[in-house]
C-alpha positions as CSV (number, residue, x, y, z in Angstrom):
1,X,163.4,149.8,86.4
2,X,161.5,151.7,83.8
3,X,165.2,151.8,81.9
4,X,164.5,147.6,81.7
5,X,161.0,147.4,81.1
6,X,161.9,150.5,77.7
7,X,164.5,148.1,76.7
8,X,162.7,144.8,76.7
9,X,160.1,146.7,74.2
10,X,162.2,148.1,72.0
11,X,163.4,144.3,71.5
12,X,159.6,143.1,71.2
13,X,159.2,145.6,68.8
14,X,162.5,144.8,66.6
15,X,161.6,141.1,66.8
16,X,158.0,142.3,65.2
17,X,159.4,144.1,62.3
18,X,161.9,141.6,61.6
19,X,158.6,139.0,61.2
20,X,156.6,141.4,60.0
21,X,159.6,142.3,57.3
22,X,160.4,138.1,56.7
23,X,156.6,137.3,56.0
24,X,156.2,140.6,53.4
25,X,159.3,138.9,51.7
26,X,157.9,135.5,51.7
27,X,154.4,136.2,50.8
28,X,155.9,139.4,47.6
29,X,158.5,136.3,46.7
30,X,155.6,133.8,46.2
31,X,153.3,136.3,44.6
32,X,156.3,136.6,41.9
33,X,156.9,133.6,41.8
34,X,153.3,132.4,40.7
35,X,153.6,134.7,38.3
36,X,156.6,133.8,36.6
37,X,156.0,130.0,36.3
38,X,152.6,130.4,34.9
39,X,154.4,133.1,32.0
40,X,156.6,130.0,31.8
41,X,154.1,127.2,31.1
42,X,152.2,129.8,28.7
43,X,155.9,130.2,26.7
44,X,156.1,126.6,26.4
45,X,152.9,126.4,24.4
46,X,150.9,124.9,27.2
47,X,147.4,125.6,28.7
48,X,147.4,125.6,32.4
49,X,145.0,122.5,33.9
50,X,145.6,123.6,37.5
51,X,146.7,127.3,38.4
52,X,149.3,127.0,41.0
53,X,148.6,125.9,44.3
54,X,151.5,126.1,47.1
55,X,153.5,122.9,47.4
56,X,156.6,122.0,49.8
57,X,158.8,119.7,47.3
58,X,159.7,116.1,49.8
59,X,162.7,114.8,47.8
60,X,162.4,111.8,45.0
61,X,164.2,108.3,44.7
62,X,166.7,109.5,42.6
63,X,167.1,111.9,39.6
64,X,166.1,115.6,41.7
65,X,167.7,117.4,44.2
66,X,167.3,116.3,47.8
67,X,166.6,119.7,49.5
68,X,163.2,119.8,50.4
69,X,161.5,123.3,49.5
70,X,158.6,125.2,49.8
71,X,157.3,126.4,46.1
72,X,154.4,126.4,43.6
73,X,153.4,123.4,41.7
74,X,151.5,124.4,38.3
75,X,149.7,121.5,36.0
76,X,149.6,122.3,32.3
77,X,148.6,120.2,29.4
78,X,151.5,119.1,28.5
79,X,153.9,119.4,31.9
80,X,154.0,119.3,35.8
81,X,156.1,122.4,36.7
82,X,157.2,122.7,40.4
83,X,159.3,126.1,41.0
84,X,160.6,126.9,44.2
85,X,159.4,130.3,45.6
86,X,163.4,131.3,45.4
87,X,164.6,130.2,42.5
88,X,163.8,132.5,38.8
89,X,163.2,129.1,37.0
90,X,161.2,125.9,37.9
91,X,163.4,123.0,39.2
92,X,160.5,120.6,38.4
93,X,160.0,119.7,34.9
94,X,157.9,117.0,34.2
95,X,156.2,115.6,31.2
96,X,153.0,114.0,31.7
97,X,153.4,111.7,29.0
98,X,156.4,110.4,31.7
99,X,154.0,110.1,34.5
100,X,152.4,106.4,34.7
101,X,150.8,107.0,37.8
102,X,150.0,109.5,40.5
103,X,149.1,108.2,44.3
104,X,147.9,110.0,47.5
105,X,149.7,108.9,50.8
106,X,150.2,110.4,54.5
107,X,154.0,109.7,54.5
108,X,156.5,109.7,52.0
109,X,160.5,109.0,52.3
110,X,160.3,108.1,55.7
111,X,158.4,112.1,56.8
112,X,154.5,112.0,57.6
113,X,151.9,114.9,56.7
114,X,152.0,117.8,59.1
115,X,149.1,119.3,58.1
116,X,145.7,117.0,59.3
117,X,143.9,117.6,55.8
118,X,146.6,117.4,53.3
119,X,148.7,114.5,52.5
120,X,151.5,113.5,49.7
121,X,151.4,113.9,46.1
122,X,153.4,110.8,45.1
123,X,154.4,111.3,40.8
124,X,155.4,108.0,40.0
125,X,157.2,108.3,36.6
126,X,158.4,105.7,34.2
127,X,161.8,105.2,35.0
128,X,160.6,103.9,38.4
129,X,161.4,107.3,40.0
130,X,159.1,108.7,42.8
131,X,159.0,112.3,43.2
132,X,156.3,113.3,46.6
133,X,154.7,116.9,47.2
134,X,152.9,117.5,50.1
135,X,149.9,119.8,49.2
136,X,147.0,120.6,51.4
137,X,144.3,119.2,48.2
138,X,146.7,116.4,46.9
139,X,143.3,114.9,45.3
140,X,142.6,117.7,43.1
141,X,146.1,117.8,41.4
142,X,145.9,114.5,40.8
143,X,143.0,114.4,39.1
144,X,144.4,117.2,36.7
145,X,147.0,114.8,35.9
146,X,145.2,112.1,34.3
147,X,144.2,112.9,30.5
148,X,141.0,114.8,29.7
């Protein structure tokens, strides 16, 4: 009996440090990653507007990659980077000279808001694309978007 009871702890305890281990990675990964896209928005000349802010990417019309990804979303003067927390360069690039409008919904390609005070960041560009981010503030980085 105490041969059973040994054994089922010593899996609790691996399943712990495997979390333990996966959140570390996750939160060291994101930590690098904010670091590198805001490098990257300072290279390309720009001030940043809005530091970054965790974002989960939710797919566009057309145009960007369907895989929807957890990332950092940076607002300079010039851009809207979006870099996912895996990735070493941003797979978001997007001028804001191309953005004609910016709109805050609670669904967005057919997937509502998990999250009760957050909602969708809907970039609506001037091809006619629509590229969503759900963010917990989505009212603050759209306000960042409009000119000064």
């Amino acid at each position: 009996m105490a041969d059973i009871v040994l054994l089922i702890a010593s899996v609790i305890v691996g399943f712990l440090l495997v979390g333990a281990a996966a959140v570390l990675f996750v939160r060291t990964r994101m930590a690098k990653t904010v670091k590198v896209l805001e490098k990257r928005v300072m290279n390309d000349g720009c001030s940043i507007r809005l530091p970054a802010v965790s974002a989960r990417y939710s797919g566009a019309d057309s145009g960007y990659s369907k895989v929807k990804n957890n990332g950092v979303l940076v607002v300079g003067d010039l851009r809207l980077y979006f870099q996912h927390f895996l990735e070493k360069r941003p797979s978001i690039v997007i001028p804001l000279a191309d953005i004609r409008n910016a709109t805050v919904e609670s669904s967005f390609l057919g997937e509502s808001r998990v999250v009760a005070d957050g909602g969708y960041l809907i970039v609506h560009t001037g091809d006619n694309n629509r590229i969503g981010f759900l963010l917990k503030d989505p009212e603050v980085v759209r306000a960042k978007l409009r000119p000064d």
